[in-house]
matplotlib code that plots the C-alpha trace (Angstrom):
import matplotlib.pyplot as plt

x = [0.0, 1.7, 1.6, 2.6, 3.6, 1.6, 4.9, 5.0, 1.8, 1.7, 4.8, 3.1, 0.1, 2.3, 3.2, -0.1, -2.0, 1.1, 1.1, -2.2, -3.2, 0.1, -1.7, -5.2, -4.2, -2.4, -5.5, -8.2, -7.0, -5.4, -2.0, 0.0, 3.5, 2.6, 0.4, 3.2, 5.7, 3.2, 2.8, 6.9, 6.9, 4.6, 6.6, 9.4, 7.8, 6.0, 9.8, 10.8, 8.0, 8.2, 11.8, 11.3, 8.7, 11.2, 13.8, 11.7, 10.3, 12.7, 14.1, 17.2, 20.5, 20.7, 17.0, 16.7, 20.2, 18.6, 15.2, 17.8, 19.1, 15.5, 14.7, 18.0, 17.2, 13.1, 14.8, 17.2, 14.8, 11.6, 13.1, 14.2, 11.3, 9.4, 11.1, 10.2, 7.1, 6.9, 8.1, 5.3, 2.9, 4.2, 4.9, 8.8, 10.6, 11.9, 13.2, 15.3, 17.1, 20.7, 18.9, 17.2, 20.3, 22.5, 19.4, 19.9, 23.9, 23.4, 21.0, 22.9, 26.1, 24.3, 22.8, 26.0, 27.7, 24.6, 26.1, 29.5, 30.7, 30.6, 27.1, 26.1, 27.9, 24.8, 21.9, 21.0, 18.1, 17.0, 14.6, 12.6, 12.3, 14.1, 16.3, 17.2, 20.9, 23.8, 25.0, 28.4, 30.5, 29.3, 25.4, 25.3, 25.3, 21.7, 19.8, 21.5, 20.2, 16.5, 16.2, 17.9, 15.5, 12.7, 13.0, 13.6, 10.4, 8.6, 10.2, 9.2, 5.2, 5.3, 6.8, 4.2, 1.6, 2.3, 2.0, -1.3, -4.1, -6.1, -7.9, -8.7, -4.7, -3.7, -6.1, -4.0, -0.2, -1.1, -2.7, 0.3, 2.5, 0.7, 1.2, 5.0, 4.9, 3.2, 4.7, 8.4, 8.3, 7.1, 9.7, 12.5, 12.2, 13.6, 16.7, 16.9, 17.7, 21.2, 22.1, 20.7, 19.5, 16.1, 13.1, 11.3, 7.8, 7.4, 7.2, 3.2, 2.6, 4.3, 0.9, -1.1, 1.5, 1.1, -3.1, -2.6, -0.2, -2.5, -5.0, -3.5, -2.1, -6.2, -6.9, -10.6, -11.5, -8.8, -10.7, -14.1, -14.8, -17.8, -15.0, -12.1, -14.3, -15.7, -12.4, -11.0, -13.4, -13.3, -9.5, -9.7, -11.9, -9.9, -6.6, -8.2, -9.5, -6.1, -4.5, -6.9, -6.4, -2.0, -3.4, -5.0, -4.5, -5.5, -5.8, -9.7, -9.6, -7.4, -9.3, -12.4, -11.1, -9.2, -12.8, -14.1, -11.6, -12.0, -15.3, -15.5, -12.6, -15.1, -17.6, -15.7, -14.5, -17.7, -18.5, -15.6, -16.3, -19.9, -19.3, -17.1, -19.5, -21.4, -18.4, -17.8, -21.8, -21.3, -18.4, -19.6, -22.8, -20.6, -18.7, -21.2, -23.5, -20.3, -20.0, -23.8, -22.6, -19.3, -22.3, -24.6, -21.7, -21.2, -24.6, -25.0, -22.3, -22.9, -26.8, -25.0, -22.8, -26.2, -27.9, -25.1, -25.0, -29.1, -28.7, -26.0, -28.1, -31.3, -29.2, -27.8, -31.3, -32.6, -29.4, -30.2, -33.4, -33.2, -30.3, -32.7, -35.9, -35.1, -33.7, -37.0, -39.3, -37.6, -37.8, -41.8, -41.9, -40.6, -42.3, -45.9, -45.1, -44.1, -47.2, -49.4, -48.0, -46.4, -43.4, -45.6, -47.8, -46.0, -46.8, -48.6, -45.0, -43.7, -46.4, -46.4, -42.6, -43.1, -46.0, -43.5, -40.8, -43.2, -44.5, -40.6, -39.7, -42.9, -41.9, -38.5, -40.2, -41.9, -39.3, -37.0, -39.6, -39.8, -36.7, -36.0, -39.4, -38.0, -34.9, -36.7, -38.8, -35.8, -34.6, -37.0, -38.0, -41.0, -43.7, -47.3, -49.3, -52.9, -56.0, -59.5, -61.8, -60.0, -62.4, -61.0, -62.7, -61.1, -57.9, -59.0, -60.1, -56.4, -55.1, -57.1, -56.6, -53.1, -52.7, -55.2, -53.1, -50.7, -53.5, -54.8, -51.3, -51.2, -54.8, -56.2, -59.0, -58.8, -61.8, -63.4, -66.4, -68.2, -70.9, -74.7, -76.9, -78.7, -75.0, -73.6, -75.4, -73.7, -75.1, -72.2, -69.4, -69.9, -73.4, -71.7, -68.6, -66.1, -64.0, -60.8, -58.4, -55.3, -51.8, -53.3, -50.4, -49.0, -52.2, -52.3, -48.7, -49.2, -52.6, -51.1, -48.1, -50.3, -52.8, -49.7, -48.3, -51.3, -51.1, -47.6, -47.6, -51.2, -51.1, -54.6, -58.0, -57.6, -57.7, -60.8, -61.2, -63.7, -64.7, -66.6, -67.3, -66.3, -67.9, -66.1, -63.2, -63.4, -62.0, -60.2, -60.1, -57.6, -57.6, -56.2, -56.1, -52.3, -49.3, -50.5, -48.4, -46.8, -47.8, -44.4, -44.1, -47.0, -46.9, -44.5, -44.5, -45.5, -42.9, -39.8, -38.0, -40.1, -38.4, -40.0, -40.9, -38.3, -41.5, -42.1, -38.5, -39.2, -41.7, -40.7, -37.8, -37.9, -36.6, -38.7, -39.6, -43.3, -44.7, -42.9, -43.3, -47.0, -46.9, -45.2, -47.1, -50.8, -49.7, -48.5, -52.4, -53.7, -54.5, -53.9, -52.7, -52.4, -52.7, -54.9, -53.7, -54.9, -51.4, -49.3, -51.2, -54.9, -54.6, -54.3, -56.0, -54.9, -56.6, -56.9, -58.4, -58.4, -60.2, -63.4, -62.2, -65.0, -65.3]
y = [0.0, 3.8, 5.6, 9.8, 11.5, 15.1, 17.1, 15.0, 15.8, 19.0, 19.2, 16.7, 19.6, 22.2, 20.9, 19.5, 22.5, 24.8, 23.2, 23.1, 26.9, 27.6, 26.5, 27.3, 30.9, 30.9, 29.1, 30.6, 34.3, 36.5, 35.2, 38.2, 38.3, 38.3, 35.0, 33.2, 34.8, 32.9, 30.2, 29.5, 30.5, 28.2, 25.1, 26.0, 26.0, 22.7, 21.2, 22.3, 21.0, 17.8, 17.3, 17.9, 15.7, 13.3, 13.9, 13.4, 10.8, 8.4, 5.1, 5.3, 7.6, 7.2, 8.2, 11.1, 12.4, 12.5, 14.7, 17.0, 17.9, 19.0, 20.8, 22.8, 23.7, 24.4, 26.4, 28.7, 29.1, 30.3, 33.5, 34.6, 33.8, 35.5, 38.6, 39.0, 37.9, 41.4, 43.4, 42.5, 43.0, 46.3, 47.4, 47.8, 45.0, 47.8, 50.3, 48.0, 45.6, 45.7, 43.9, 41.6, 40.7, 40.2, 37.8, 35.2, 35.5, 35.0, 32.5, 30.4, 30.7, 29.2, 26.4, 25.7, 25.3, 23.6, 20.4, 20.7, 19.8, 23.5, 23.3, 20.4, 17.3, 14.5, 13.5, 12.2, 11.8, 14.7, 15.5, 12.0, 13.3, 10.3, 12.6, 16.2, 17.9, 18.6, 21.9, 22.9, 25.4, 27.8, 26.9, 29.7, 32.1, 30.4, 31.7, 35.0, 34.9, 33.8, 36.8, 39.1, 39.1, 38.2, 41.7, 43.6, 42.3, 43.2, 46.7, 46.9, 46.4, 48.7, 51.4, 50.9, 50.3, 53.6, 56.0, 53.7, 55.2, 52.5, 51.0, 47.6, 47.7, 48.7, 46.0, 43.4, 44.8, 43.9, 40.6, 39.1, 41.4, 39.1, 36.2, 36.8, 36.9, 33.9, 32.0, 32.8, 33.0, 29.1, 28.5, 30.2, 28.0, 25.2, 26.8, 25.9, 22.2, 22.9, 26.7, 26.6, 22.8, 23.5, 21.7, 23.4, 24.0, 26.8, 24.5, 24.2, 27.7, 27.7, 25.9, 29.4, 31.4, 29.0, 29.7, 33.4, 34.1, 32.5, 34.9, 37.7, 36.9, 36.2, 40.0, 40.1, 38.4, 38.5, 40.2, 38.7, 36.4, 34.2, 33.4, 32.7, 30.8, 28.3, 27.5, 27.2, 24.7, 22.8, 22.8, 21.4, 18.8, 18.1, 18.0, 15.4, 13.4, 12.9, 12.3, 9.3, 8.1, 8.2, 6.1, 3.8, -0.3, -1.7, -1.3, -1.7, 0.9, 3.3, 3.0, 4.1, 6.9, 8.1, 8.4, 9.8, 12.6, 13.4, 13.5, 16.0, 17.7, 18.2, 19.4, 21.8, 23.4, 24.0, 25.6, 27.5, 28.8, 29.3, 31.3, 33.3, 34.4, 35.7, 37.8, 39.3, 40.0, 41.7, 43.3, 44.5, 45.8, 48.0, 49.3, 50.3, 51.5, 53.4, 54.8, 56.2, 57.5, 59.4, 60.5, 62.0, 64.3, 65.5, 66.1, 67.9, 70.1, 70.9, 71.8, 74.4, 75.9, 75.9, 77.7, 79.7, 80.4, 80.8, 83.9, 85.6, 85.4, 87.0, 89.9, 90.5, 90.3, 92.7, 95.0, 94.7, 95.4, 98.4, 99.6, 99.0, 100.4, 103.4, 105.6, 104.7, 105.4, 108.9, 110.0, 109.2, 110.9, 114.1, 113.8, 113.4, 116.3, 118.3, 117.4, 117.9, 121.7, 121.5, 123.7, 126.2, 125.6, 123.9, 124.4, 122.2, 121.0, 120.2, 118.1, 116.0, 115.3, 114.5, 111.6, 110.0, 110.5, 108.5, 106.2, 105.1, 104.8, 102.9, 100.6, 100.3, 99.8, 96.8, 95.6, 95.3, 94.1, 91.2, 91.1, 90.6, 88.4, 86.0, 85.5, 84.9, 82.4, 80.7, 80.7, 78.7, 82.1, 82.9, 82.2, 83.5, 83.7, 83.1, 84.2, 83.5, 86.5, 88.3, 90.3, 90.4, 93.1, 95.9, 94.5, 94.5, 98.6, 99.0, 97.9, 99.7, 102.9, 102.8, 101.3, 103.4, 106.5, 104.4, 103.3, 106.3, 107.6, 105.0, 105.6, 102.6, 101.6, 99.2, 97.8, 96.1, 94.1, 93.4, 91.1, 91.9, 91.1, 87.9, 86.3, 83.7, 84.6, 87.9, 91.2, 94.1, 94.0, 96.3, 94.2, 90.7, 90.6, 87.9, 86.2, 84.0, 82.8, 84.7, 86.7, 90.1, 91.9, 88.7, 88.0, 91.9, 91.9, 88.7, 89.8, 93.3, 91.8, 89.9, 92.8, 95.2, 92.7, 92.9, 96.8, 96.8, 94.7, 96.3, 99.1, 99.3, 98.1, 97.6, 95.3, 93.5, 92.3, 89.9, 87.5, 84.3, 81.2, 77.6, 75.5, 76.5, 78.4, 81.9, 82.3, 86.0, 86.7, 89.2, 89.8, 92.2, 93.0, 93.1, 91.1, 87.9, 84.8, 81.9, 78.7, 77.4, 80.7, 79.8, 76.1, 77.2, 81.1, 81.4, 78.1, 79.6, 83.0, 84.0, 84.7, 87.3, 87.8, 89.9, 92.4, 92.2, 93.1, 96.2, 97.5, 97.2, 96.9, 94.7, 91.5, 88.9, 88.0, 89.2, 86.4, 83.4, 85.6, 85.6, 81.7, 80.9, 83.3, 82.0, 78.9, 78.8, 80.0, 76.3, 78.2, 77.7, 80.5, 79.4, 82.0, 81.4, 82.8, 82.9, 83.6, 86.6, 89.6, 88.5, 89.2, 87.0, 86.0, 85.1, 82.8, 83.1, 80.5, 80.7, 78.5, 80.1, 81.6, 82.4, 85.7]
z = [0.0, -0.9, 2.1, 1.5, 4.4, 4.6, 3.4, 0.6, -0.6, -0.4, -3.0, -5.1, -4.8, -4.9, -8.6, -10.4, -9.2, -10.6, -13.8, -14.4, -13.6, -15.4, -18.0, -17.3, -17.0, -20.7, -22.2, -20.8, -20.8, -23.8, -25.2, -23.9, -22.4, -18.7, -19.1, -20.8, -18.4, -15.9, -17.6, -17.4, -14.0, -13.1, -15.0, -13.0, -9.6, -10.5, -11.7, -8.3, -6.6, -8.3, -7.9, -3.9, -4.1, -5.8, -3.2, 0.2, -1.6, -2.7, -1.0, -2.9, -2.3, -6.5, -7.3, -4.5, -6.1, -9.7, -8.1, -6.8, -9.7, -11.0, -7.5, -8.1, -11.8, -10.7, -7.9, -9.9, -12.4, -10.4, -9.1, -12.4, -14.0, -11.2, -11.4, -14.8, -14.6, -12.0, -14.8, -17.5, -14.6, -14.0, -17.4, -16.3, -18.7, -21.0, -18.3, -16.4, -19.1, -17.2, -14.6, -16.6, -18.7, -15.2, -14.2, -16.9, -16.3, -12.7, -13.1, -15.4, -13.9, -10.3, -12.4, -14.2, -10.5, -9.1, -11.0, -9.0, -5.6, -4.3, -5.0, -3.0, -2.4, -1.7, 0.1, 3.3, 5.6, 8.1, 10.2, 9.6, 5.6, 3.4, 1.7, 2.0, 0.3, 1.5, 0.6, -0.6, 0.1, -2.5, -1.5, 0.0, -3.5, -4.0, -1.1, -1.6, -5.4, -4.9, -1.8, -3.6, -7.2, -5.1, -2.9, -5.7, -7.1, -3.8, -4.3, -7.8, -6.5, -3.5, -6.0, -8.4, -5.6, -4.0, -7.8, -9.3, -9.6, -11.2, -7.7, -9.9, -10.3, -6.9, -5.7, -8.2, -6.8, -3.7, -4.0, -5.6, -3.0, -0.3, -2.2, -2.1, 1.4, 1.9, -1.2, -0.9, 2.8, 2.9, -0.3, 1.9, 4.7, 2.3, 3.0, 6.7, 7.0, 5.1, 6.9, 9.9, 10.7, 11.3, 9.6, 6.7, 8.5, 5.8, 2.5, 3.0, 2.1, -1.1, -2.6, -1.6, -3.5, -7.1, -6.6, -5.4, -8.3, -10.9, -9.9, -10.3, -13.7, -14.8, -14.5, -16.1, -12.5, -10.1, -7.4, -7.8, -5.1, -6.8, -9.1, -6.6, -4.4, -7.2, -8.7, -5.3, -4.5, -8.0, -7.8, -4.1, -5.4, -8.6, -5.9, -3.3, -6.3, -7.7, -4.9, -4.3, -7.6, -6.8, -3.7, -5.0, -4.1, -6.7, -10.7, -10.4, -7.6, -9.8, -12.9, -11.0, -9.3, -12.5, -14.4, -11.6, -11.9, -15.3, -15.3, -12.5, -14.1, -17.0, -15.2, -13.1, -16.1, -17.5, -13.9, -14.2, -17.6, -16.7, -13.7, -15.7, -18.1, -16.2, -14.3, -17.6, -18.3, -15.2, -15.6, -19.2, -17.8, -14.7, -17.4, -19.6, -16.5, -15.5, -19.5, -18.8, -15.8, -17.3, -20.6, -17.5, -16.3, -19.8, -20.2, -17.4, -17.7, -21.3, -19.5, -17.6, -20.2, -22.2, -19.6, -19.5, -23.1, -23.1, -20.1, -22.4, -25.8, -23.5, -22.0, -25.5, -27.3, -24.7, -25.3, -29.0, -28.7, -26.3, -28.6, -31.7, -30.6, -28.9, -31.4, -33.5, -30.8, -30.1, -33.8, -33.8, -30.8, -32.1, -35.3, -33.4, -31.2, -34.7, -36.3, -33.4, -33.4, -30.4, -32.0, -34.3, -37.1, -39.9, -43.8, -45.8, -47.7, -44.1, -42.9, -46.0, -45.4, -41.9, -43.3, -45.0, -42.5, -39.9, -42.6, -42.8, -39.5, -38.9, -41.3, -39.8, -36.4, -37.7, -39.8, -36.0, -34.3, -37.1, -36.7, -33.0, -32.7, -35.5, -33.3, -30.1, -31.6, -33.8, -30.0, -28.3, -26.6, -28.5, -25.7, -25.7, -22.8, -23.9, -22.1, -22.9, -24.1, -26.0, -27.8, -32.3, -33.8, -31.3, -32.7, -36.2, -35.9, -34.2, -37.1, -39.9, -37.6, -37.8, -41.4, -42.8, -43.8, -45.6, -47.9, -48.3, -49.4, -52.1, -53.2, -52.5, -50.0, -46.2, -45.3, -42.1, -42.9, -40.0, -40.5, -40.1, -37.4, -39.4, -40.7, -38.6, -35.4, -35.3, -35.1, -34.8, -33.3, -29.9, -29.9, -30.0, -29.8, -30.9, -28.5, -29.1, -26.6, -27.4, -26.3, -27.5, -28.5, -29.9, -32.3, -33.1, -34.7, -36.7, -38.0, -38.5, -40.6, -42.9, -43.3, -43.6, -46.0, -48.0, -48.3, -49.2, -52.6, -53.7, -56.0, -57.3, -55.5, -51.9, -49.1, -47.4, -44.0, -42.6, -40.3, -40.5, -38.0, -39.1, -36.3, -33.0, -34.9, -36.1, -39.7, -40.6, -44.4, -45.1, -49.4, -51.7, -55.0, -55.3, -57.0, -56.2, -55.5, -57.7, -56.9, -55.4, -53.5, -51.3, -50.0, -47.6, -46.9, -43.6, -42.4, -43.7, -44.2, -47.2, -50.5, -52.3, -55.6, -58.2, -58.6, -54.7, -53.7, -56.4, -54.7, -51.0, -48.9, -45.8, -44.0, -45.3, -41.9, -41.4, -42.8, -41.1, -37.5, -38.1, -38.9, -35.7, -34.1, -35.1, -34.4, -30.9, -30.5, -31.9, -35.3, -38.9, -41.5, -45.2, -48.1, -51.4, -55.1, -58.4, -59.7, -60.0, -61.3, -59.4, -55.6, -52.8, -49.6, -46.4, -44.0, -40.3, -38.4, -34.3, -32.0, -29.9, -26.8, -24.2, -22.4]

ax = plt.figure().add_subplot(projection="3d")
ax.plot(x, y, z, "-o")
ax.set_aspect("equal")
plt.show()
């Protein structure tokens, strides 16, 4: 019957569970430089395992000499190996190549002398183990070569540690720092027996350095703990089944076990791989929640330069606007007070000057108001605030009072037709009134634009106003007996900056804006506005529709 002593199999442990997550992490993981500089890290601690398993192992001075050999090469090798497997990790293998270079010289000079009497010069039992070495007199250069790369590693991962700023990273430094610790702290207690005859009580830790070590070269999952603690327990499983199957009595008994353990090797693989789906699911869906979060921030901050933004556009509209107006409203001031007689009686030649003079600067008063309106609403700023019972033919009268001057001036005529008592359900307008739900002022400048419109671009005839009902919306019919309109010119003349006419731009000046201010403006009050044509040369008419407001 085999019978393994407990130190014996934890270095048999010690070197299937190296190998295979040696392995496991190359596979499984991207093909970079730090997973195969794990991957041969790990082949050397399982060689060194194994040969120490070899060594304690053996009944024969012969066979226990021949594991040495592989212990001391497995030995050699790991700290190397190790070291370099640091500076992948830390991104330092191109900043410190003098040190690298004096590794493999080092490293092969010890293994070179490792085969000679200064080395080691046999085998004998210690300490109730069946073999252990006995060191030469150069042995010594071996201890002193694994602490020495091994504390330079440490002091490459506190340096590192301390200027991260990844935490994900920091978390990774630090988990393979501890793994050091416990790992080569175990390993360095092999030295013992042959420098200071004591027994190697530290060997059972090296087995926590090969699984901490593996985890930190798997970085996609390093730190999650669903993950460590299912592979821990699959490995554990996968470890106490093949150690049954080494024990076994019989061949029976061995082929049993053996399909045992790869079947549950299968299965814990698909575990494994399961499990780690859904790591990465979650991982994916953390990174993309913390994407959203990043995208929030922006958006947030671009609100506030917005709102920023937004305040400076107002106080600069209202500067334009005070800066526009002003001067306008001061010269029809004067020229009211100048017509009124307030500065003597002026003759007839005078007066007429003064008509046109206020007949321009109304027109430019309108055409800033356009203007600045057009903007506000291009803005977003354009708000109306409507009220119910707003009462239409007062603002119709408004606007004949004050438009019609300019069609006498031209000649031509500007009539309100308010309908009879009998049509509609009407009588006169101070008998029953007409109410819409409007923004007074708002309604009055986009009827007045149209109506003005109309006046401008007629040069014979006149323009008609009227009101009908359609159901519970009251229709305004503004037509004149002007220009007219092209077809193509009218689908979209009150959506968009209108573009006059060649013969429309000849007879008036202006922004081209009156119309497409109404349009916004009619419609922010639930209404429609669309214009009618014969063609050019037959008039137009505008419609008006707004819905019934109460009183």
């Amino acid at each position: 019957m085999l019978s393994l002593t407990l130190f014996q199999v934890s270095t048999l442990m010690t070197a299937a569970i190296s190998l295979f997550l040696g392995l496991f992490v190359y596979l499984s993981g991207e093909k970079t430089k730090l997973n195969f500089s794990w991957l041969l890290t790990s082949i050397t601690i399982s060689a060194w395992a194994l040969g120490l398993f070899g060594v304690v192992f053996s009944t024969g001075q012969s066979n226990a000499w021949f594991w040495q050999h592989i212990l001391d090469i497995g030995g050699i090798c790991t700290p190397i190996l190790f070291f370099n497997f640091i500076l992948y990790l830390t991104k330092k293998e191109k900043s410190i190549i003098p040190l690298q270079v004096f590794s493999f010289i080092a490293g092969t000079a010890l293994l070179a002398l490792s085969f000679t009497d200064l080395f080691k010069i046999g085998v004998s039992p210690k300490f109730g183990i069946n073999f252990w070495i006995d060191p030469g007199k150069l042995y010594f250069l071996f201890p002193l070569f694994f602490i020495f790369f091994v504390l330079v590693a440490c002091f490459l991962l506190v340096r590192e540690y301390r200027i991260a700023t990844d935490k994900d990273f920091k978390r990774q430094l630090l988990y393979v720092l501890f793994a050091q610790i416990f790992g080569f702290g175990g390993a360095a207690t092999d030295f013992f027996p042959q420098l200071f005859n004591i027994y190697p009580f530290g060997n059972y830790l090296v087995i926590l350095y090969v699984i901490f070590i593996s985890y930190a070269a798997l970085k996609h999952h390093l730190f999650d703990t669903k993950v460590i603690a299912t592979e821990l327990l699959i490995f554990s499983i996968w470890a106490f089944l093949g150690i049954k199957t080494l024990l076994s009595t019989s061949t029976n008994e061995f082929i049993l076990n053996g399909v045992i353990l790869i079947a549950v090797v299968v299965a814990g693989i698909m575990l494994i791989r399961s499990v780690l789906r859904e790591v990465r699911q979650r991982k994916e869906i953390e990174k993309l929640a913390k994407e959203i979060e990043r995208a929030y921030d922006v958006e947030k901050k671009a609100n506030v330069e917005l709102e920023k933004l937004d305040k400076y556009k107002n106080d600069f509209m209202r500067q334009t606007q005070h800066d526009l107006r002003s001067p306008l409203a001061v010269l029809m001031g004067y020229s009211d007070l100048l017509m009124s007689g307030a500065y003597g009686k002026l003759p007839k030649k005078a007066k007429e000057i003064l008509v046109k003079m206020q007949d321009v600067v109304q027109g430019k008063i309108k055409d800033v108001n356009n203007f600045l309106d057009t903007e506000q609403f291009k803005m977003g700023k354009g708000v109306v605030m409507l009220k119910p019972g707003v009462e239409l033919f007062p603002i119709l009268e408004e606007i004949v009072n004050t438009l019609i001057s300019k069609a006498q001036v031209k000649g031509i005529f500007l009539n309100l037709k308010k309908p009879p008592a009998s049509a509609q359900g009407y009588g006169e307008a101070k008998e029953n009134p007409i109410f819409v739900s409007a923004d007074r002022e708002k309604i009055k400048a986009a009827l007045f634009n149209i109506t003005d419109n109309a006046l401008k671009y007629t040069e014979k005839g006149g323009v008609d106003i009227k009101v009908e009902t359609t159901g519970n919306n009251i229709r305004i019919i503004i037509a004149d007996t002007g220009i007219g309109l092209p077809p193509e010119k009218i689908k979209n003349m009150f959506e968009i900056q209108f573009d006059r006419t060649e013969k429309a731009k000849k007879m008036a000046t202006g922004f081209g804006v009156g119309l497409y201010l109404s349009g916004q403006i009619i419609k922010m009050h639930n209404g429609k506005v669309w214009a009618e044509s014969d063609g050019e040369g037959k008039g137009s008419t505008f419609f008006v529709e707004l819905p019934v407001g109460g009183e």
